[in-house]
PDB file of the backbone (N, CA, C, O) and the ligand in Angstrom, with CONECT records:
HET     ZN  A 101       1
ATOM      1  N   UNK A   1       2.999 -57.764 208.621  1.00  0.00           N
ATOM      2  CA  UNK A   1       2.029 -57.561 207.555  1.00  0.00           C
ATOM      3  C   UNK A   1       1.326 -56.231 207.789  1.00  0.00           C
ATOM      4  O   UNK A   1       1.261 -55.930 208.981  1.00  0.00           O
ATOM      5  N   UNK A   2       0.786 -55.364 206.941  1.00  0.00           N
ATOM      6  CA  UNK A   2      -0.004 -54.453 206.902  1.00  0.00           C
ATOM      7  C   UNK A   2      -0.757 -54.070 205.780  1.00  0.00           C
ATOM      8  O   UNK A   2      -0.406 -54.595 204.723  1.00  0.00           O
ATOM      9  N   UNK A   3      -1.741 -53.256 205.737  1.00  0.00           N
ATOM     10  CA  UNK A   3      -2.520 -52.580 204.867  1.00  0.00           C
ATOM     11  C   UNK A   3      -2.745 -51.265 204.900  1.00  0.00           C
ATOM     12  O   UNK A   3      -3.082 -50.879 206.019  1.00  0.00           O
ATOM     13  N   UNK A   4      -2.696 -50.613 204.256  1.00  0.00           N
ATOM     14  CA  UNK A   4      -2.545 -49.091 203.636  1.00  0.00           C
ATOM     15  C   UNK A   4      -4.127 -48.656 203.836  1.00  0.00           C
ATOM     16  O   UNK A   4      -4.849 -49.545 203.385  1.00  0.00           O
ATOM     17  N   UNK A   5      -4.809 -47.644 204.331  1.00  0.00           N
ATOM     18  CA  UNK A   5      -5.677 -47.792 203.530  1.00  0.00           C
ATOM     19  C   UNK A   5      -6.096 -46.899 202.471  1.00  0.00           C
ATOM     20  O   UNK A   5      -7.271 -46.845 202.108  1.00  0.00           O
ATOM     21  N   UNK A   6      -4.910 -45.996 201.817  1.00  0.00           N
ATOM     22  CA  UNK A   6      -4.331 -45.121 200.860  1.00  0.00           C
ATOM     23  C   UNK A   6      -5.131 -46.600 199.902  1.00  0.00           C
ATOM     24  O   UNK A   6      -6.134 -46.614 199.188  1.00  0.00           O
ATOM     25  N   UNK A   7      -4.224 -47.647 200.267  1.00  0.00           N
ATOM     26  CA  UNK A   7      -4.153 -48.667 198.581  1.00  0.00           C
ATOM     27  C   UNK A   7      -5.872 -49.039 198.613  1.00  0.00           C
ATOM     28  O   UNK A   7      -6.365 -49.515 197.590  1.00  0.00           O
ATOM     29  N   UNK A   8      -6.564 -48.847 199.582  1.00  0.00           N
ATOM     30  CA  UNK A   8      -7.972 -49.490 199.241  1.00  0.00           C
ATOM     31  C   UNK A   8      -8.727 -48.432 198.706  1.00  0.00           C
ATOM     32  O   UNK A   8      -9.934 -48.603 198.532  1.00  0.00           O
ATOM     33  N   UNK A   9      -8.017 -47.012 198.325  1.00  0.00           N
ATOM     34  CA  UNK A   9      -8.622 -46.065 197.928  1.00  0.00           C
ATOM     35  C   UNK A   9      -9.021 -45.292 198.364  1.00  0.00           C
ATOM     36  O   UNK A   9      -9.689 -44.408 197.828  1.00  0.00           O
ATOM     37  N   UNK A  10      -8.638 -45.432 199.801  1.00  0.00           N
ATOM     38  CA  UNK A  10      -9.211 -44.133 200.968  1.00  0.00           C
ATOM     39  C   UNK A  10      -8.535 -42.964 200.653  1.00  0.00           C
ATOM     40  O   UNK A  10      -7.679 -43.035 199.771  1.00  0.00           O
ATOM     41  N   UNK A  11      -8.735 -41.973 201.162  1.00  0.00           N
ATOM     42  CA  UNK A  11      -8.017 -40.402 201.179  1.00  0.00           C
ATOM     43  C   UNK A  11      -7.611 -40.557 202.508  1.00  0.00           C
ATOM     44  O   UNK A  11      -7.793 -39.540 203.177  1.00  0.00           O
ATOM     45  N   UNK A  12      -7.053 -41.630 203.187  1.00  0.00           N
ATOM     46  CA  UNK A  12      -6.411 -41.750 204.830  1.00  0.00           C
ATOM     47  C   UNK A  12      -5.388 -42.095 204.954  1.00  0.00           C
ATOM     48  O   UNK A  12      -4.941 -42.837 204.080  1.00  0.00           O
ATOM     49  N   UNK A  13      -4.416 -41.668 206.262  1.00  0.00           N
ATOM     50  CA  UNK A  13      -3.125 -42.237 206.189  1.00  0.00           C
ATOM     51  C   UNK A  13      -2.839 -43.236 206.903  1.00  0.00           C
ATOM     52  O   UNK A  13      -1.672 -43.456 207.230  1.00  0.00           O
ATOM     53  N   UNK A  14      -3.877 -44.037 207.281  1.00  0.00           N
ATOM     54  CA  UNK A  14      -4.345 -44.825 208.378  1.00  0.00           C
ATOM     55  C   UNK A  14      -3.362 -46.397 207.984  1.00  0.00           C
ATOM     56  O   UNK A  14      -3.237 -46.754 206.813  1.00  0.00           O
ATOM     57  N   UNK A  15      -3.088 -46.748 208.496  1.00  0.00           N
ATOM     58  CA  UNK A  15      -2.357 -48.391 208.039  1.00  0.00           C
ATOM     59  C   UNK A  15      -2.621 -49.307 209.072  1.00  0.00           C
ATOM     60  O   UNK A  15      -1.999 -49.147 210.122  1.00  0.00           O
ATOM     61  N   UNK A  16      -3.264 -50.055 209.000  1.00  0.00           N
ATOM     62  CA  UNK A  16      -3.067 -51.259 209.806  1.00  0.00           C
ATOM     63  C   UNK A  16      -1.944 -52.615 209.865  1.00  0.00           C
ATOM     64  O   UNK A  16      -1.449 -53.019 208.814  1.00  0.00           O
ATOM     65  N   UNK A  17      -1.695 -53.089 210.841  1.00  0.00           N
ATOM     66  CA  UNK A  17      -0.272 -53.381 210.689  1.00  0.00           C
ATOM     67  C   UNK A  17      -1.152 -54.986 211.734  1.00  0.00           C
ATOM     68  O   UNK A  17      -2.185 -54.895 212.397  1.00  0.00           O
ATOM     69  N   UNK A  18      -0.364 -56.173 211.549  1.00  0.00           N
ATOM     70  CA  UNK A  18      -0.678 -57.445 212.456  1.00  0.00           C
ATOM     71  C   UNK A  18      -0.147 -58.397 211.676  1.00  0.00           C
ATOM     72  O   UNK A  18       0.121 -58.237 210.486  1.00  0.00           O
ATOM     73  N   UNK A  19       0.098 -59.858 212.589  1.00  0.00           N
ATOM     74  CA  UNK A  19       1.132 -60.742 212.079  1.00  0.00           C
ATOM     75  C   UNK A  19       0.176 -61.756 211.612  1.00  0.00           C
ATOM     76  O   UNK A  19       0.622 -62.892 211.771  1.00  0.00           O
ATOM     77  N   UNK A  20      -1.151 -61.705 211.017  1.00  0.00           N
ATOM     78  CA  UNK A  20      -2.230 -62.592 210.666  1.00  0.00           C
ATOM     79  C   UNK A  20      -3.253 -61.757 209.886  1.00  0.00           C
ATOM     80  O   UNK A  20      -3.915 -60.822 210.336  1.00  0.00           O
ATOM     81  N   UNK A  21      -3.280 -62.510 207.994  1.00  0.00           N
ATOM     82  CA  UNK A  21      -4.640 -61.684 207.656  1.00  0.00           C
ATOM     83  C   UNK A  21      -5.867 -61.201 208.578  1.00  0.00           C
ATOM     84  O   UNK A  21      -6.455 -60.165 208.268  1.00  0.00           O
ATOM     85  N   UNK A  22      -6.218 -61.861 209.587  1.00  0.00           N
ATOM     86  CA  UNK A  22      -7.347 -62.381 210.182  1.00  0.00           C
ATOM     87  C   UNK A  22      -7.337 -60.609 211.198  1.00  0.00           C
ATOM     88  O   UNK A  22      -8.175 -59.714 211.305  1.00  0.00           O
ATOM     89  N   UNK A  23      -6.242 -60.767 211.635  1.00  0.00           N
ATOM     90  CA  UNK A  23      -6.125 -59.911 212.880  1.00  0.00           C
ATOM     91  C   UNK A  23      -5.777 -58.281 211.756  1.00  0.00           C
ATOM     92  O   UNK A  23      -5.853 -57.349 212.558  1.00  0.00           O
ATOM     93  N   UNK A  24      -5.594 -57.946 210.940  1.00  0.00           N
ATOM     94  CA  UNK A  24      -5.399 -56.982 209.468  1.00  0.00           C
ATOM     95  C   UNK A  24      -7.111 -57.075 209.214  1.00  0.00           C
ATOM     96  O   UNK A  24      -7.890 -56.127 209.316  1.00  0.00           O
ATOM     97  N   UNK A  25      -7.333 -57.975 208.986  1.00  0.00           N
ATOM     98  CA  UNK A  25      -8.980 -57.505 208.465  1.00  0.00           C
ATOM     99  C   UNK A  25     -10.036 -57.159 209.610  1.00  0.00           C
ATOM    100  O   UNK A  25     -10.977 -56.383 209.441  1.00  0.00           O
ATOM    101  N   UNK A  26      -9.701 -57.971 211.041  1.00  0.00           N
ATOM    102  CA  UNK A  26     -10.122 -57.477 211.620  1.00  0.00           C
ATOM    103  C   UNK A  26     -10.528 -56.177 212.168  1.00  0.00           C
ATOM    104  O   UNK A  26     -11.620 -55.636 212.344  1.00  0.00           O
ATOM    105  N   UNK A  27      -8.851 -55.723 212.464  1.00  0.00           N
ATOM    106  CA  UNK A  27      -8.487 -53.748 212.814  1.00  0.00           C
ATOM    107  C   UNK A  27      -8.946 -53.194 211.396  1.00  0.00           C
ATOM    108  O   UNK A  27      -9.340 -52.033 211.286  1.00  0.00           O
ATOM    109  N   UNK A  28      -8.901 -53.810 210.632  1.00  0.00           N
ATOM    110  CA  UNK A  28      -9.036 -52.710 209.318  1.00  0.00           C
ATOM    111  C   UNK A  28     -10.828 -52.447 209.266  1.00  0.00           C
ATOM    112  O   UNK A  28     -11.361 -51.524 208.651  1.00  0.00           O
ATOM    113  N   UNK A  29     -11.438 -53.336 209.940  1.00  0.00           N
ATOM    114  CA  UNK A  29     -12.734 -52.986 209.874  1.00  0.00           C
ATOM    115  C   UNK A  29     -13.407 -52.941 210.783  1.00  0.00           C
ATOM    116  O   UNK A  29     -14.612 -53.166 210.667  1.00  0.00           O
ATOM    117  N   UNK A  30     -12.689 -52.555 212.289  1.00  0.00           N
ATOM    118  CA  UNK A  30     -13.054 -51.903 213.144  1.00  0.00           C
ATOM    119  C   UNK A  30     -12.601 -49.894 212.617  1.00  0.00           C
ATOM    120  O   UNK A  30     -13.225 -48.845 212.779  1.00  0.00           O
ATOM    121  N   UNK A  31     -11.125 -50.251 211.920  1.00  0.00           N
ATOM    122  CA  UNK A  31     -10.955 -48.542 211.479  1.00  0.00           C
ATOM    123  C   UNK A  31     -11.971 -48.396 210.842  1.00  0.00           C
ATOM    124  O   UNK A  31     -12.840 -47.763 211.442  1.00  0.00           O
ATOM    125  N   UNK A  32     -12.279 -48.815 209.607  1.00  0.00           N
ATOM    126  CA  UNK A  32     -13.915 -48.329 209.180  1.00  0.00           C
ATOM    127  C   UNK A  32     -14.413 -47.978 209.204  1.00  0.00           C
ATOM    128  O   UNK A  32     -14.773 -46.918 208.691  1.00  0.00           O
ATOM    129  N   UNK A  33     -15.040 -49.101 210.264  1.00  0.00           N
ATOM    130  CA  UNK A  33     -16.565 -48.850 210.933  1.00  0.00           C
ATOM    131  C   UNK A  33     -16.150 -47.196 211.760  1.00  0.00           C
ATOM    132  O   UNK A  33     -17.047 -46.399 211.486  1.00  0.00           O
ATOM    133  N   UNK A  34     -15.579 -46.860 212.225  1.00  0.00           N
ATOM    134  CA  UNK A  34     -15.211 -45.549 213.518  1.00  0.00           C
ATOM    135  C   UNK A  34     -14.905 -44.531 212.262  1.00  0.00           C
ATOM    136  O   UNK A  34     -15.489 -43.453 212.373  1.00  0.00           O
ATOM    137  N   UNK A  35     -14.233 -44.658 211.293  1.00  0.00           N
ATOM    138  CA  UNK A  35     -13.910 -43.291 210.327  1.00  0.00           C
ATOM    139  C   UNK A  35     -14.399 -43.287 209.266  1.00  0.00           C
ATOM    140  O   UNK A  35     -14.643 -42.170 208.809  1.00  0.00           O
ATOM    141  N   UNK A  36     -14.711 -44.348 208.523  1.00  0.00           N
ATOM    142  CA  UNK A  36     -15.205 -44.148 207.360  1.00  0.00           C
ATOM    143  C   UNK A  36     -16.528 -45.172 207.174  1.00  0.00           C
ATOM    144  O   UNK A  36     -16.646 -45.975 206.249  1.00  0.00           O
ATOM    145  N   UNK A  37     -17.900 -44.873 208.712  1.00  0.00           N
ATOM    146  CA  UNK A  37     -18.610 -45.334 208.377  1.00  0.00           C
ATOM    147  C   UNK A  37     -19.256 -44.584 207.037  1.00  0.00           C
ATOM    148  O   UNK A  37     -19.823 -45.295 206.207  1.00  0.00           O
ATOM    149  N   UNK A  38     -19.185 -43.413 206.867  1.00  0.00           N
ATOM    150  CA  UNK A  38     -20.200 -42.954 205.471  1.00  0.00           C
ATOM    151  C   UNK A  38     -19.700 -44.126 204.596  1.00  0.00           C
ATOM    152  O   UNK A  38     -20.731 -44.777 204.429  1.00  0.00           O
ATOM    153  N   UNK A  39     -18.925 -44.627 204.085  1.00  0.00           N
ATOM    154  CA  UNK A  39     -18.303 -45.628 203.102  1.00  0.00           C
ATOM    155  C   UNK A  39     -19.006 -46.928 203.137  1.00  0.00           C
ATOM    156  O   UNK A  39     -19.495 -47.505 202.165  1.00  0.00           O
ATOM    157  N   UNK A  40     -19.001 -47.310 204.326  1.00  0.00           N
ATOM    158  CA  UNK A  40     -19.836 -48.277 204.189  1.00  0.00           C
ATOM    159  C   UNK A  40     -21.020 -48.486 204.265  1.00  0.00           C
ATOM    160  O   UNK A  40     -21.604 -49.569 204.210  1.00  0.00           O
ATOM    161  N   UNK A  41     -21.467 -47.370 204.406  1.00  0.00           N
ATOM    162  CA  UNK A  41     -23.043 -47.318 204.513  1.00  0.00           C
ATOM    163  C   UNK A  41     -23.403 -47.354 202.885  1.00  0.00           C
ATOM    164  O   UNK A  41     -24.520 -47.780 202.590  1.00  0.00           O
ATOM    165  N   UNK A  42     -22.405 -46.878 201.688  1.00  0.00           N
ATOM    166  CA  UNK A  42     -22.737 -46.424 201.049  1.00  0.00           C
ATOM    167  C   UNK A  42     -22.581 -47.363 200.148  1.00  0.00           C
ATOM    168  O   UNK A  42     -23.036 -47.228 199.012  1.00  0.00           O
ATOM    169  N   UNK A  43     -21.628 -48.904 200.707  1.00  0.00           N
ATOM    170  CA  UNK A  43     -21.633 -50.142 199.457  1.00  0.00           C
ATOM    171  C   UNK A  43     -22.644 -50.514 199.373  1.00  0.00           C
ATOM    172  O   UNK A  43     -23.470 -50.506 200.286  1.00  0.00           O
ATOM    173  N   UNK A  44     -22.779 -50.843 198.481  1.00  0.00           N
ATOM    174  CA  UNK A  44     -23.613 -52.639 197.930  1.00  0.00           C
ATOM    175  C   UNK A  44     -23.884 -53.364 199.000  1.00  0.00           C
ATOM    176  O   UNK A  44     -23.368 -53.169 200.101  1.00  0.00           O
ATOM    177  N   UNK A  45     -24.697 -54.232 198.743  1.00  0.00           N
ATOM    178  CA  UNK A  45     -24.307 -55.987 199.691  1.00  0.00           C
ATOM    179  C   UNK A  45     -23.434 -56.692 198.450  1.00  0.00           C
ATOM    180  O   UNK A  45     -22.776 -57.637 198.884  1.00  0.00           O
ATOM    181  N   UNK A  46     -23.304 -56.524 197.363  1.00  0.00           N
ATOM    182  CA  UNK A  46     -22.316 -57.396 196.288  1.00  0.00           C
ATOM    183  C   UNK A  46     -21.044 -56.789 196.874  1.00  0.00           C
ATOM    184  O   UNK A  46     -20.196 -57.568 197.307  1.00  0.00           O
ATOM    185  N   UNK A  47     -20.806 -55.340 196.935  1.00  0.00           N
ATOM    186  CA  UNK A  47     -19.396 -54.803 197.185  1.00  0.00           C
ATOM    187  C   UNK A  47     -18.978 -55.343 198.450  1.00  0.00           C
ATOM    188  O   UNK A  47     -17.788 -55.581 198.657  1.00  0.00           O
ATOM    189  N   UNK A  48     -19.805 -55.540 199.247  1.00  0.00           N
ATOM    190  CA  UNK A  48     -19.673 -56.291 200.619  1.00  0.00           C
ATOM    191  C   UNK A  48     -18.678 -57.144 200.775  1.00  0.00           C
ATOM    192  O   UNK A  48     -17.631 -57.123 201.422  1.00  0.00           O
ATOM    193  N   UNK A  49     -19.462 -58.300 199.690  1.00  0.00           N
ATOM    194  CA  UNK A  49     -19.536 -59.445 199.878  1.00  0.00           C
ATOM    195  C   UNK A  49     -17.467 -59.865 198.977  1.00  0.00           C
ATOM    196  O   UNK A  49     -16.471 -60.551 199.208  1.00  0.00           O
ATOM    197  N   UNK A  50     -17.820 -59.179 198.286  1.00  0.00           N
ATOM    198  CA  UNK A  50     -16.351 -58.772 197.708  1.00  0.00           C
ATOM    199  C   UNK A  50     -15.149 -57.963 198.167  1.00  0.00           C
ATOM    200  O   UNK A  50     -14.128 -57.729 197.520  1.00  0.00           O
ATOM    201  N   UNK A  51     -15.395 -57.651 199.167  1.00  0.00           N
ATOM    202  CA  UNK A  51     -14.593 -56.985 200.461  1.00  0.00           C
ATOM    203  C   UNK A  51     -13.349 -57.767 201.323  1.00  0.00           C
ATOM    204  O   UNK A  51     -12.212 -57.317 201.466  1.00  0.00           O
ATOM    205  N   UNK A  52     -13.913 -59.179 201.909  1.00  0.00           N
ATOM    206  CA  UNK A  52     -13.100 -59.878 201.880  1.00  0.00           C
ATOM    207  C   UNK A  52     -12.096 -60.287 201.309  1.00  0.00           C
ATOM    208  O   UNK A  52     -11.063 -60.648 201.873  1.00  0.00           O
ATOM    209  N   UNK A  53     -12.336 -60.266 199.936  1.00  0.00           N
ATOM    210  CA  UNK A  53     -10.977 -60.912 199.153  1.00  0.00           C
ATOM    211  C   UNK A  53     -10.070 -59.598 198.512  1.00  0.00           C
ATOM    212  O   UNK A  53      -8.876 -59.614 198.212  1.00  0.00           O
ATOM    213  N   UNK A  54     -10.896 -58.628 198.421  1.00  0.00           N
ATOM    214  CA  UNK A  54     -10.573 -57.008 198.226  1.00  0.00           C
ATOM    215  C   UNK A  54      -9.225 -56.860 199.331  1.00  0.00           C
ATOM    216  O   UNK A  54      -8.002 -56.884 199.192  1.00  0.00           O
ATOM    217  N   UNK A  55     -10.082 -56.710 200.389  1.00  0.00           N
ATOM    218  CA  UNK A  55      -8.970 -56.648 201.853  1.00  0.00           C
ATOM    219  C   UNK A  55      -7.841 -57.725 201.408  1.00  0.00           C
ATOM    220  O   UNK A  55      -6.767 -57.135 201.284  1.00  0.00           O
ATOM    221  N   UNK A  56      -7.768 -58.642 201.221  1.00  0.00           N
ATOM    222  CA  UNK A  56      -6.761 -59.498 201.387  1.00  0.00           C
ATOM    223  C   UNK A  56      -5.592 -59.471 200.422  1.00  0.00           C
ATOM    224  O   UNK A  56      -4.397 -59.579 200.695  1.00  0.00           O
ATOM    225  N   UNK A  57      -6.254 -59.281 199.066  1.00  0.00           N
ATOM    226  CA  UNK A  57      -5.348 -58.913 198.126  1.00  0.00           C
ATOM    227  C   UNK A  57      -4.270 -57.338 198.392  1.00  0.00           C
ATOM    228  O   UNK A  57      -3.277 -56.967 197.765  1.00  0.00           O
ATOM    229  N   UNK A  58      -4.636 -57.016 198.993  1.00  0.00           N
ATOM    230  CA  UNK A  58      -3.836 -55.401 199.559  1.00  0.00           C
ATOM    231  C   UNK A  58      -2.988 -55.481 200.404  1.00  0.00           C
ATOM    232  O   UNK A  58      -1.998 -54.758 200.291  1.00  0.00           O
ATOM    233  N   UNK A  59      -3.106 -56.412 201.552  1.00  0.00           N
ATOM    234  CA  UNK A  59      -2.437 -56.503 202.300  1.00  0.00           C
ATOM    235  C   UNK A  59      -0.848 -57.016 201.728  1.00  0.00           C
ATOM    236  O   UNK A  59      -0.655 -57.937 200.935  1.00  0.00           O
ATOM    237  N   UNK A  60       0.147 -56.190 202.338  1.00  0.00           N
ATOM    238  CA  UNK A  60       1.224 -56.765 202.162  1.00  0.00           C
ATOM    239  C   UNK A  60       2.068 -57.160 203.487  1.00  0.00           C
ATOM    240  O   UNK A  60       3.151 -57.735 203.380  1.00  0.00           O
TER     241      UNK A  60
HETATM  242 ZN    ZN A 101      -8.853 -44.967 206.899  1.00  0.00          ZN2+
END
């Protein structure tokens, strides 16, 4: 399994790759937090909260 994070709309070539959503959302938001904290500083708490299912739907 992996996630792009091209497809979540980033300008990165970054992909996270793991054999469990869990362990994909995890790395994907440790990458984040380390490269694209400006981004998240800059959601919502609604965009937040909608993040979860955001992440999951992407993953392929
Ligand atoms: Zn990235």
């Amino acid at each position: 399994m992996q996630l792009a994070c091209r497809d979540l709309g980033m300008d990165c070539d970054h992909v996270v790759t793991g054999d469990t959503v869990a362990e994909i959302k995890q790395k994907a938001l440790a990458h984040a937090q380390e490269v694209h904290a400006d981004m998240l500083r800059s959601m919502t708490p609604e965009q937040m909260a909608g993040m979860d299912q955001f992440l999951e739907s992407k993953i392929t």
